[in-house]
N, CA, C and O atoms as a GROMACS GRO file, in nm:
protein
  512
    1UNK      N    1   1.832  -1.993   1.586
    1UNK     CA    2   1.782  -1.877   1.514
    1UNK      C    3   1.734  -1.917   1.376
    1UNK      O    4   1.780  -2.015   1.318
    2UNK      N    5   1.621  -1.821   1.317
    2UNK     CA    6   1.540  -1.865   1.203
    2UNK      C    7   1.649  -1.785   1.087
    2UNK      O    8   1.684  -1.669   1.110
    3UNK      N    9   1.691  -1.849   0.977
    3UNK     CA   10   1.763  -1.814   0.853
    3UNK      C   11   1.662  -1.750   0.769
    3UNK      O   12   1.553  -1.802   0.745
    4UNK      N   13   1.706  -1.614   0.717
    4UNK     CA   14   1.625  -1.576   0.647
    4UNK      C   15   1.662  -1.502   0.546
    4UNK      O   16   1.751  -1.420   0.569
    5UNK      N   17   1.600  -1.512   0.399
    5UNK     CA   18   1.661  -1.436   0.233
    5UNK      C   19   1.488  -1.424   0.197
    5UNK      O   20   1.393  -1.501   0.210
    6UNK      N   21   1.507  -1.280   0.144
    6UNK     CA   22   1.452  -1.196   0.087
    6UNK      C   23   1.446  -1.226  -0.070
    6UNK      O   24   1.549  -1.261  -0.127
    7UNK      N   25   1.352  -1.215  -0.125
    7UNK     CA   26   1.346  -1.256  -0.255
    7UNK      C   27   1.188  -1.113  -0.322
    7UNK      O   28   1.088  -1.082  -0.258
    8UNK      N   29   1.235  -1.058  -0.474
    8UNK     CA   30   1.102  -0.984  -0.542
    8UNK      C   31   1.190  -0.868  -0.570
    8UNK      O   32   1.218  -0.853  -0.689
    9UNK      N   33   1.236  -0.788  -0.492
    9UNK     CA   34   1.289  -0.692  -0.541
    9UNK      C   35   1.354  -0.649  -0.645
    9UNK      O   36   1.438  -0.725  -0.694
   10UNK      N   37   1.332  -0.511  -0.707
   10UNK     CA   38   1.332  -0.490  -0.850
   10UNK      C   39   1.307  -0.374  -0.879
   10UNK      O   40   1.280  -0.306  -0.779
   11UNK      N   41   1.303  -0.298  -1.011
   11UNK     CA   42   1.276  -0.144  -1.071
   11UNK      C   43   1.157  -0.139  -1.070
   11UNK      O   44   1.124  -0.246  -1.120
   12UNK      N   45   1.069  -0.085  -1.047
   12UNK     CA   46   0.951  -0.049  -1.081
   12UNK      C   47   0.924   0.127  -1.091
   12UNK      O   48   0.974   0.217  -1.023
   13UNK      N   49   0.815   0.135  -1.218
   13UNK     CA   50   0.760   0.286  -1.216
   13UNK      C   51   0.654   0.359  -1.106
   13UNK      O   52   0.542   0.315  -1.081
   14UNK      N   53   0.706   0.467  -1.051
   14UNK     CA   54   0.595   0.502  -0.994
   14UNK      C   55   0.409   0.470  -0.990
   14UNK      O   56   0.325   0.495  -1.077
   15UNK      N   57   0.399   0.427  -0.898
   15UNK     CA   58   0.280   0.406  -0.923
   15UNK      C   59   0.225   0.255  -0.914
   15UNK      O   60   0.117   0.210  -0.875
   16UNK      N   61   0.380   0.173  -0.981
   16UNK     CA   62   0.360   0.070  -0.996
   16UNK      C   63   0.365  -0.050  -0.814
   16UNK      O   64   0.387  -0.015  -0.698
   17UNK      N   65   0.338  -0.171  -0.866
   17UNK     CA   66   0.352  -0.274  -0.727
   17UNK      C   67   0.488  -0.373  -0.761
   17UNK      O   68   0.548  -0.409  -0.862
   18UNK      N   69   0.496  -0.391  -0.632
   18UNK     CA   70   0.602  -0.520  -0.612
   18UNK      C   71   0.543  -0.614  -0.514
   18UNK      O   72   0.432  -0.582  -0.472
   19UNK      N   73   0.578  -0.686  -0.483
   19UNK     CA   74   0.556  -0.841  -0.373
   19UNK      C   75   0.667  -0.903  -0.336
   19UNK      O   76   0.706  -1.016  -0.367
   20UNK      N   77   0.722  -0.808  -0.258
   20UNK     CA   78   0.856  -0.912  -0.194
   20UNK      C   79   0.827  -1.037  -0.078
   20UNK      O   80   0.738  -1.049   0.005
   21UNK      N   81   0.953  -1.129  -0.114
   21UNK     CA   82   0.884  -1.271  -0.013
   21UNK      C   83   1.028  -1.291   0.055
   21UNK      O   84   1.137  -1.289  -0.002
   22UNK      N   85   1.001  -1.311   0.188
   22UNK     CA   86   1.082  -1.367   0.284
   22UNK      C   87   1.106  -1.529   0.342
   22UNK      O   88   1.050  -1.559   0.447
   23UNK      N   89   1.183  -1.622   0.277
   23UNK     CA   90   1.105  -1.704   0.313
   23UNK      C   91   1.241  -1.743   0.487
   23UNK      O   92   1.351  -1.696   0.518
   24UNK      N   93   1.167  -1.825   0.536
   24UNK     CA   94   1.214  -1.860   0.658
   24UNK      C   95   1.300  -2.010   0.678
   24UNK      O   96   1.278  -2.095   0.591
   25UNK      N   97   1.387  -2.042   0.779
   25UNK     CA   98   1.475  -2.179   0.728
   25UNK      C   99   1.531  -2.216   0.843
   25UNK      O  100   1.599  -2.121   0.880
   26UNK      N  101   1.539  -2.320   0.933
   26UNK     CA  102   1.600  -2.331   1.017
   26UNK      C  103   1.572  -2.380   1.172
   26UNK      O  104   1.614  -2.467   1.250
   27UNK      N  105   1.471  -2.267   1.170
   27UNK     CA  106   1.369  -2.289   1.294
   27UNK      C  107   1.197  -2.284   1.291
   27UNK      O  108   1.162  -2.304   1.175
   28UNK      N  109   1.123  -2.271   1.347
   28UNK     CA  110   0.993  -2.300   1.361
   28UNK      C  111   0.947  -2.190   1.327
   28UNK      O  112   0.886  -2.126   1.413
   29UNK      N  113   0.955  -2.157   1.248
   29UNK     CA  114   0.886  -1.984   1.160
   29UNK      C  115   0.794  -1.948   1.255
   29UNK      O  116   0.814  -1.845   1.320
   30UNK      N  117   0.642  -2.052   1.286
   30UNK     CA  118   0.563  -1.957   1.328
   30UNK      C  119   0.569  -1.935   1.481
   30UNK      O  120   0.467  -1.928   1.549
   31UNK      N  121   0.694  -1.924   1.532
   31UNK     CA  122   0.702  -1.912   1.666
   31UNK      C  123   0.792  -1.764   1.655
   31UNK      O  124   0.857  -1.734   1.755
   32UNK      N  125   0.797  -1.682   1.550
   32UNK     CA  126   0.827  -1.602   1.539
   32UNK      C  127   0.774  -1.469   1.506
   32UNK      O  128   0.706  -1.486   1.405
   33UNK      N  129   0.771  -1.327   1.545
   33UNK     CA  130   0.672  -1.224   1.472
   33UNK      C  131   0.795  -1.167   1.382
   33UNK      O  132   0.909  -1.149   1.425
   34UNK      N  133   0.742  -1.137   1.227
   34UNK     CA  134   0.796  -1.100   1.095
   34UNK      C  135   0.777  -0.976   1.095
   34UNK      O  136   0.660  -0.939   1.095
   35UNK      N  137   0.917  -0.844   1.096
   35UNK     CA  138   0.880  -0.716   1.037
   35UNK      C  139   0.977  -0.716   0.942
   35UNK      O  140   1.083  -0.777   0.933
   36UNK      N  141   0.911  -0.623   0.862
   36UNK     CA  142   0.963  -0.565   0.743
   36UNK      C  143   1.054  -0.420   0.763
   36UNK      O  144   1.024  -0.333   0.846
   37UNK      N  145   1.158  -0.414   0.681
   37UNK     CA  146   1.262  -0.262   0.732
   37UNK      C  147   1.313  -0.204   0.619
   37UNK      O  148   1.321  -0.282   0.524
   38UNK      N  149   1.349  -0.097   0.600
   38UNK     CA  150   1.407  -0.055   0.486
   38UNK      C  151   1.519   0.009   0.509
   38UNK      O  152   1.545   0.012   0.630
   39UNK      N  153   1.628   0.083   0.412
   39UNK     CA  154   1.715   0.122   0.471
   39UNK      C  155   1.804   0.193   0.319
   39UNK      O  156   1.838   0.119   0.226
   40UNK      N  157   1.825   0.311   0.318
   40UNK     CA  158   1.916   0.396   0.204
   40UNK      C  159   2.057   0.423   0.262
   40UNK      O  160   2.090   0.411   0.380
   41UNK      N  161   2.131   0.461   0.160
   41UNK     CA  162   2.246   0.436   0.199
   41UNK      C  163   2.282   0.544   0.305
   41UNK      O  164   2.251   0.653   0.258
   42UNK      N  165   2.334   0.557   0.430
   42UNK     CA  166   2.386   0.647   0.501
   42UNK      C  167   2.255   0.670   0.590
   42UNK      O  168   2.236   0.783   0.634
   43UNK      N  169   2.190   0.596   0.609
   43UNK     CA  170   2.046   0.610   0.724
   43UNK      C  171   2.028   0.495   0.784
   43UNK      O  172   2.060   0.402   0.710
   44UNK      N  173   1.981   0.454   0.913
   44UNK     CA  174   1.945   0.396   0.965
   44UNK      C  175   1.796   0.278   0.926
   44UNK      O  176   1.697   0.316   0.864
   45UNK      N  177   1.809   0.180   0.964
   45UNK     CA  178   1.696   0.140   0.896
   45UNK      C  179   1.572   0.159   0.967
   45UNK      O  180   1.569   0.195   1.085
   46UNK      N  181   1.475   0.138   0.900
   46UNK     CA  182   1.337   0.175   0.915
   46UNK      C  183   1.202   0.102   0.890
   46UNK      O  184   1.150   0.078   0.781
   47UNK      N  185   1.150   0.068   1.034
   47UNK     CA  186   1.035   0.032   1.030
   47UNK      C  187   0.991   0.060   0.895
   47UNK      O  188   1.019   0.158   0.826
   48UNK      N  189   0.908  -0.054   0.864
   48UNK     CA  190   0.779  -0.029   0.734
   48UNK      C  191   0.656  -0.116   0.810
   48UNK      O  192   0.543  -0.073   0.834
   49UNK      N  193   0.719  -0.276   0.847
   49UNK     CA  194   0.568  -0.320   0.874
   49UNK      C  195   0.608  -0.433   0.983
   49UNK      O  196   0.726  -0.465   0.993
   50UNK      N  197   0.514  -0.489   1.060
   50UNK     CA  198   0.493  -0.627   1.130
   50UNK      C  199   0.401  -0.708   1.163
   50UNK      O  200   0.312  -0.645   1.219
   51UNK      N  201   0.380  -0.808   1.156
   51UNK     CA  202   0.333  -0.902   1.193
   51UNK      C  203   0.318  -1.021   1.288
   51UNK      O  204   0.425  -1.081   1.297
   52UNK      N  205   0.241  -1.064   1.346
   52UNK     CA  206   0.247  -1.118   1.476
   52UNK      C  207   0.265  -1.276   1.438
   52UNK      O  208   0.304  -1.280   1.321
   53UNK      N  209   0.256  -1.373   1.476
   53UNK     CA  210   0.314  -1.516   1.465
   53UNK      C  211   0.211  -1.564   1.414
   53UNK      O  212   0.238  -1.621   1.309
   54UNK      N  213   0.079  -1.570   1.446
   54UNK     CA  214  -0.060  -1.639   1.380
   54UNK      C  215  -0.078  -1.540   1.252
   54UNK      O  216  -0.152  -1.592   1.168
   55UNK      N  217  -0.028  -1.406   1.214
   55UNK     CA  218  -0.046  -1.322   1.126
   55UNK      C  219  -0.186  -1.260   1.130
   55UNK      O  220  -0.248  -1.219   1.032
   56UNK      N  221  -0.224  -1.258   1.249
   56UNK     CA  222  -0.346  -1.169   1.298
   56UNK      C  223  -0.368  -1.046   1.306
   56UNK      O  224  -0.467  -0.982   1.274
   57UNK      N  225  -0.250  -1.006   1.361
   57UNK     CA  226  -0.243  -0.916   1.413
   57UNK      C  227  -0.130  -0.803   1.309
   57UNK      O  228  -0.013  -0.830   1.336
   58UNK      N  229  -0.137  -0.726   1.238
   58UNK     CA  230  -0.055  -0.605   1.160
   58UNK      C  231   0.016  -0.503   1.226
   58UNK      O  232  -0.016  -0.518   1.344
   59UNK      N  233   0.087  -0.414   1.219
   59UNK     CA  234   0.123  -0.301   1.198
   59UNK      C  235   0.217  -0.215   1.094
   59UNK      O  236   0.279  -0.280   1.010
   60UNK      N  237   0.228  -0.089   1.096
   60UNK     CA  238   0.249  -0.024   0.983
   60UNK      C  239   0.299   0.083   1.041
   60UNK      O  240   0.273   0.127   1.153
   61UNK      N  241   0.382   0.131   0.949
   61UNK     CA  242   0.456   0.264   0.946
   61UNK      C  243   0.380   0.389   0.871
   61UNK      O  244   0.356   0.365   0.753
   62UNK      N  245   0.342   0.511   0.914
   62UNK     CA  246   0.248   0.586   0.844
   62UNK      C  247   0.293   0.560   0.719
   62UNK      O  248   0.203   0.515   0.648
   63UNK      N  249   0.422   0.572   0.655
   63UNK     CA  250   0.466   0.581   0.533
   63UNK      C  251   0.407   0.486   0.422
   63UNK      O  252   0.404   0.503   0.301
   64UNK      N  253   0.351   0.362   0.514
   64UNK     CA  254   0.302   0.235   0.435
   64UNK      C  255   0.160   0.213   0.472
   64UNK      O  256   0.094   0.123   0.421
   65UNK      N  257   0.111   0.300   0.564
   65UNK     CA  258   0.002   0.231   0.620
   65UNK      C  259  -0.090   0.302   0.443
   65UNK      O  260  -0.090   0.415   0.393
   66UNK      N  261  -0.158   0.166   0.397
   66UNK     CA  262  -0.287   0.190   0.288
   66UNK      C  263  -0.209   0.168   0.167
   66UNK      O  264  -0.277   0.135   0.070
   67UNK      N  265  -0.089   0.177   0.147
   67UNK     CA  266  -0.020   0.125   0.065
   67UNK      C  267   0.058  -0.004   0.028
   67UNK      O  268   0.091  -0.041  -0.085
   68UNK      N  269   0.082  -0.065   0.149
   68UNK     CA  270   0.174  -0.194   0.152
   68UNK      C  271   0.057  -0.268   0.290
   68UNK      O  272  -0.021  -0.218   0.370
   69UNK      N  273   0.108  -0.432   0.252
   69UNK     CA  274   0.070  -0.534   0.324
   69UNK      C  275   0.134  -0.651   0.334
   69UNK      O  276   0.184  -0.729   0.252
   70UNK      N  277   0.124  -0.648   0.450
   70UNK     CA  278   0.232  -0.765   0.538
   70UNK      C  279   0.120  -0.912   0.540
   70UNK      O  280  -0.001  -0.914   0.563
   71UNK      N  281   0.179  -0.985   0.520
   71UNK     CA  282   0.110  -1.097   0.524
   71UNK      C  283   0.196  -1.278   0.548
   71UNK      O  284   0.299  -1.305   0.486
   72UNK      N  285   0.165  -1.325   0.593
   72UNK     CA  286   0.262  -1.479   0.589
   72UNK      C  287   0.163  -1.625   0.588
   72UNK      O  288   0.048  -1.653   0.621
   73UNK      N  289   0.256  -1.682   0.541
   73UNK     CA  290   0.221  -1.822   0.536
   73UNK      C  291   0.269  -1.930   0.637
   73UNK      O  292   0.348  -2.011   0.588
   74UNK      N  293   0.250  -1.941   0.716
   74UNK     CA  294   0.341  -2.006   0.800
   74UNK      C  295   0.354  -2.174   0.716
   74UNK      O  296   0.466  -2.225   0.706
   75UNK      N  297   0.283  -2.217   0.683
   75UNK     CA  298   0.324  -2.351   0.617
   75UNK      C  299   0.418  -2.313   0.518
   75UNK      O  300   0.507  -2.396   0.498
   76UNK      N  301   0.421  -2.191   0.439
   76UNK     CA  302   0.572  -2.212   0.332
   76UNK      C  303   0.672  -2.146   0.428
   76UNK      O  304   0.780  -2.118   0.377
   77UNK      N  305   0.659  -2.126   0.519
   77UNK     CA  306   0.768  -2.022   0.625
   77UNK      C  307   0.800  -1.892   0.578
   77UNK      O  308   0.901  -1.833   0.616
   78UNK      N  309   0.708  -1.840   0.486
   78UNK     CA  310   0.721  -1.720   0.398
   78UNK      C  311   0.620  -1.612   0.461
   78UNK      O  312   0.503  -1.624   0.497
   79UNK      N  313   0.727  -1.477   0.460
   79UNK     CA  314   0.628  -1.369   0.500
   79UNK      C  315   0.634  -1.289   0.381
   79UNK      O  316   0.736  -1.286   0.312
   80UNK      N  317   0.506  -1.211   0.348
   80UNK     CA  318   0.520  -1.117   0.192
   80UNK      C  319   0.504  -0.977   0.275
   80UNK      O  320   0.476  -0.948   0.391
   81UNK      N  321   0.535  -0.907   0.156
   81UNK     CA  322   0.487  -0.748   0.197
   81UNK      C  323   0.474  -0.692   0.021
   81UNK      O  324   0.558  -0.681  -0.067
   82UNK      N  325   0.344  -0.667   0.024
   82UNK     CA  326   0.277  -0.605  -0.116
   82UNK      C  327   0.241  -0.468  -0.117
   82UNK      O  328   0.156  -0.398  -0.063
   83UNK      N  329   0.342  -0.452  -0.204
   83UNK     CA  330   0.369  -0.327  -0.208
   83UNK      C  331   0.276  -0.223  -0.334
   83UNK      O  332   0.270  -0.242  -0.455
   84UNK      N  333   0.220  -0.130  -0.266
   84UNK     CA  334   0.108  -0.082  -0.408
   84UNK      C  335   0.152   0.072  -0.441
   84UNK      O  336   0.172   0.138  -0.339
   85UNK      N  337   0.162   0.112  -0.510
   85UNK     CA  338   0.148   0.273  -0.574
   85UNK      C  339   0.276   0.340  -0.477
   85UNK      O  340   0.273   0.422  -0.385
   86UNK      N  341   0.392   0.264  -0.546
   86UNK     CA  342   0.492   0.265  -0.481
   86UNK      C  343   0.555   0.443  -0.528
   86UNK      O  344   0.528   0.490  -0.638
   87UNK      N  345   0.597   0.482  -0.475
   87UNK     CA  346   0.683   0.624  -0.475
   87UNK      C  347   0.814   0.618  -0.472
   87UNK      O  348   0.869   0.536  -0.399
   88UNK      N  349   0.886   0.706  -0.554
   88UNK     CA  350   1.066   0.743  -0.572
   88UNK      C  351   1.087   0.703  -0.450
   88UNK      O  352   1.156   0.602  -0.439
   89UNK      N  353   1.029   0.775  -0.312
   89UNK     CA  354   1.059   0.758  -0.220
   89UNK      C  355   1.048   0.636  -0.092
   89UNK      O  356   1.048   0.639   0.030
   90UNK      N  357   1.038   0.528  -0.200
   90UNK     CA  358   1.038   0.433  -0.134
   90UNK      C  359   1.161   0.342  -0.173
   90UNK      O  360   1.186   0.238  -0.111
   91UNK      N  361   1.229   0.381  -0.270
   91UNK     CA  362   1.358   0.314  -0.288
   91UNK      C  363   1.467   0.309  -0.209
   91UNK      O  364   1.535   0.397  -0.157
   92UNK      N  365   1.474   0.166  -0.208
   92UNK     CA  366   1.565   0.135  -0.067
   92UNK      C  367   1.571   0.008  -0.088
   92UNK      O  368   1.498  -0.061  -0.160
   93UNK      N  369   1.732  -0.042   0.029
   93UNK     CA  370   1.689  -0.231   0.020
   93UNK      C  371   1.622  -0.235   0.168
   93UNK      O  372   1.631  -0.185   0.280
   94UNK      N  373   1.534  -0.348   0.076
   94UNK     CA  374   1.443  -0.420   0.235
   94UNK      C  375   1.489  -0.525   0.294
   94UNK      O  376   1.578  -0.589   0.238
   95UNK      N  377   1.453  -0.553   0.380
   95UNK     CA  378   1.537  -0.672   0.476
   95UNK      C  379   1.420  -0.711   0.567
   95UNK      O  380   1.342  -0.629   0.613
   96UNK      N  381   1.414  -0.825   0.586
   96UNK     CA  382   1.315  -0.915   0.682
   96UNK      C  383   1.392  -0.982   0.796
   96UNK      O  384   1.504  -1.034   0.790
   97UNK      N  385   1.284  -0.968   0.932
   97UNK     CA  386   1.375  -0.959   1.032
   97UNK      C  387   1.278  -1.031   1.148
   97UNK      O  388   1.170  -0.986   1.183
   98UNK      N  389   1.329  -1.129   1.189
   98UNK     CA  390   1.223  -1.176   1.346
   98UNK      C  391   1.217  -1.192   1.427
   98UNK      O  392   1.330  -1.220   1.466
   99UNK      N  393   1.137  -1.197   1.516
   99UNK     CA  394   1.122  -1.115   1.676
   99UNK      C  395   1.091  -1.278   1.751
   99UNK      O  396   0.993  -1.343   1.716
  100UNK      N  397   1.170  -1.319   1.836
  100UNK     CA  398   1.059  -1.458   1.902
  100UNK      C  399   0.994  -1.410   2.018
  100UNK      O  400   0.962  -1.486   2.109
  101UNK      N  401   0.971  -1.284   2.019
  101UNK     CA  402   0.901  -1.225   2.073
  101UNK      C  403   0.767  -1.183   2.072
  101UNK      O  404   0.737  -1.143   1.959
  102UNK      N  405   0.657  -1.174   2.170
  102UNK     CA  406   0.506  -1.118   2.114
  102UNK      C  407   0.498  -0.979   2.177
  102UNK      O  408   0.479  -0.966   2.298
  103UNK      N  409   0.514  -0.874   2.092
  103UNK     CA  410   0.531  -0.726   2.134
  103UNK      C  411   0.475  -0.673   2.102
  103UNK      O  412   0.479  -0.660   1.979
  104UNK      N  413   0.358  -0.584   2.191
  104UNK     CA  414   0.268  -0.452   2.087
  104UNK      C  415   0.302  -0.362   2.070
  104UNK      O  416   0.235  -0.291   1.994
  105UNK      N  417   0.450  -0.296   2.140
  105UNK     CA  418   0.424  -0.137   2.207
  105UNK      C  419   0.523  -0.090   2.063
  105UNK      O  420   0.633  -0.137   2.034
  106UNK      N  421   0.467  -0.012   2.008
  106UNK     CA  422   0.559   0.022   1.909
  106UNK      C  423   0.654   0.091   1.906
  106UNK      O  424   0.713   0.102   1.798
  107UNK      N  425   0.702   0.165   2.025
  107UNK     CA  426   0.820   0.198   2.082
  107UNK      C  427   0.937   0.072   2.034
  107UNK      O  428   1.027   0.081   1.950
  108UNK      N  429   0.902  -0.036   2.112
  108UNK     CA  430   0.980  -0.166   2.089
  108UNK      C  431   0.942  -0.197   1.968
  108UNK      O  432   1.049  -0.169   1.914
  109UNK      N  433   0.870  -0.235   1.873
  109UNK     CA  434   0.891  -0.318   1.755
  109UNK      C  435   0.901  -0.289   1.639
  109UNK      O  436   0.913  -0.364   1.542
  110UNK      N  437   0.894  -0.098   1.647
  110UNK     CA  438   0.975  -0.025   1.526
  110UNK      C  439   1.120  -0.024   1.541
  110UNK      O  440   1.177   0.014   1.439
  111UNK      N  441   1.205  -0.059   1.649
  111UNK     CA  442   1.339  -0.060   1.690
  111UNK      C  443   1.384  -0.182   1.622
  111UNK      O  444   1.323  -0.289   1.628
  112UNK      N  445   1.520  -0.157   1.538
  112UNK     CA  446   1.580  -0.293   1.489
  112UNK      C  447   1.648  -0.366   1.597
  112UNK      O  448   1.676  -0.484   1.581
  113UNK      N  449   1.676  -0.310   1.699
  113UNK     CA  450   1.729  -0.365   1.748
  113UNK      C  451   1.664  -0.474   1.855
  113UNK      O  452   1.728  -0.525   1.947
  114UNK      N  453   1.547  -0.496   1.831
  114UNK     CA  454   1.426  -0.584   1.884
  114UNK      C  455   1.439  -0.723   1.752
  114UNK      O  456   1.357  -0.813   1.765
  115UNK      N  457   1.510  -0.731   1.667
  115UNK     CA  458   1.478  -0.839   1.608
  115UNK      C  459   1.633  -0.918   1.628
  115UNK      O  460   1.740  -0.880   1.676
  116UNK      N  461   1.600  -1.011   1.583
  116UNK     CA  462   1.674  -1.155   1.661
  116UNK      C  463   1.775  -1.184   1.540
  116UNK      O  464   1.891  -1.220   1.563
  117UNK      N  465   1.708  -1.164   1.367
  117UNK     CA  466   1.740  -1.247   1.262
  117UNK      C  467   1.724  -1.172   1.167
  117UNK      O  468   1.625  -1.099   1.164
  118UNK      N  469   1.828  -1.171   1.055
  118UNK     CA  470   1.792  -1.062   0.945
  118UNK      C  471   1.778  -1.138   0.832
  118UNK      O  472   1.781  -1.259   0.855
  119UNK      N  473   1.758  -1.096   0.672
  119UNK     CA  474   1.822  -1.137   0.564
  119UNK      C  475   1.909  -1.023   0.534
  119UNK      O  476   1.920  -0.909   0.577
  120UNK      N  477   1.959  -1.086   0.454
  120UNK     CA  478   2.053  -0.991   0.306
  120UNK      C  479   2.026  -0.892   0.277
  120UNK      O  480   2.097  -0.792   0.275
  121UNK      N  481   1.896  -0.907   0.246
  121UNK     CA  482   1.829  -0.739   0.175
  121UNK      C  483   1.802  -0.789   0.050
  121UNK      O  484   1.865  -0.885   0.005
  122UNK      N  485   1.690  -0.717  -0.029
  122UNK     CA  486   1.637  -0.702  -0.131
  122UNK      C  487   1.646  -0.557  -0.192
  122UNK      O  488   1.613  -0.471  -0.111
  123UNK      N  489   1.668  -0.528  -0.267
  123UNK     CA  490   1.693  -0.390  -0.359
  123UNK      C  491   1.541  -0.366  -0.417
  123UNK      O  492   1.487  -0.447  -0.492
  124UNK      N  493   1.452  -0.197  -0.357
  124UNK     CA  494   1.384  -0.227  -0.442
  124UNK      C  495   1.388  -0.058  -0.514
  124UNK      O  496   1.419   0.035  -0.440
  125UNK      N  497   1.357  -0.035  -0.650
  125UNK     CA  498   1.397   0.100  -0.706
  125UNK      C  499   1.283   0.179  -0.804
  125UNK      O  500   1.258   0.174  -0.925
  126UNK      N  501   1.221   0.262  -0.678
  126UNK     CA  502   1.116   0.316  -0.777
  126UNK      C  503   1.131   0.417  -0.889
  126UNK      O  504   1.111   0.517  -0.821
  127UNK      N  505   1.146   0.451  -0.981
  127UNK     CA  506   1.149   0.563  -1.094
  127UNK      C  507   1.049   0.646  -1.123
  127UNK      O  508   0.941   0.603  -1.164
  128UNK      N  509   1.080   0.802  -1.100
  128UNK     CA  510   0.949   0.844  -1.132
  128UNK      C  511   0.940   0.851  -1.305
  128UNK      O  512   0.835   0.885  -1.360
   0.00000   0.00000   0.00000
C-alpha cells in the first residue's frame, strides 16, 4: 500500500485560495487513482475530487466543481488540489486517499470506502 501525508492546510479569508499537496511513499504512485475528501466533525466524509493515474481524466463534487482542481505529478508522487474562492463552508480537514483501481461510475468513487490508503488529514479553515 501507497503511504500518504497531506501537507498546505491553513486559515484563510473567504474568498481567499489554498494548494494542498499530497505527497505519495512507498509504492508506485502512478499505478494509483488520487481523490480528495473532506470531513467536519460528526459527518461522514466527503467526496470533493478525483483523479485518474495518468491525471487525465478529473472529477468533482458539485460543491467544487469551478472552484477547486485536482491535479498530480507523478514524478514527485504528489497529488494537489487548488483550492479558489474558498467559502466558511468549506472548512474541514482534508485527507488524500487511493484507489489501485480505474473507476468511472461515481456511485463507486465518491464512496470512501473505495479507497485503499489514507493520510492524516490536513486542517483547512475558512473565515468569513
Amino acid at each position: 500500500q501507497v503511504q500518504l501525508v497531506e501537507s498546505g492546510g491553513g486559515s484563510v479569508q473567504a474568498g481567499g485560495s489554498l494548494r494542498l499537496s499530497c505527497a505519495g511513499s512507498g509504492a508506485t504512485f502512478s499505478r494509483y487513482s488520487m481523490g480528495w475528501f473532506r470531513a467536519t466533525a460528526g459527518k461522514e466524509r466527503e467526496f470533493v475530487a478525483r483523479i485518474s493515474r495518468s491525471g487525465g481524466t478529473t472529477y468533482y463534487a458539485d460543491s467544487a466543481e469551478g472552484r477547486f482542481t485536482i491535479s498530480r505529478d507523478n514524478a514527485k508522487n504528489t497529488v494537489y488540489l487548488q483550492m479558489n474562492s474558498l467559502k466558511p463552508e468549506d472548512t474541514a480537514v482534508y485527507y488524500c486517499a487511493a484507489d489501485p483501481k480505474s473507476i468511472t461510475s461515481s456511485d463507486t468513487y465518491k464512496r470512501s470506502n473505495t479507497y485503499d490508503s489514507w493520510g492524516p488529514g490536513t486542517q483547512v479553515t475558512v473565515s468569513s
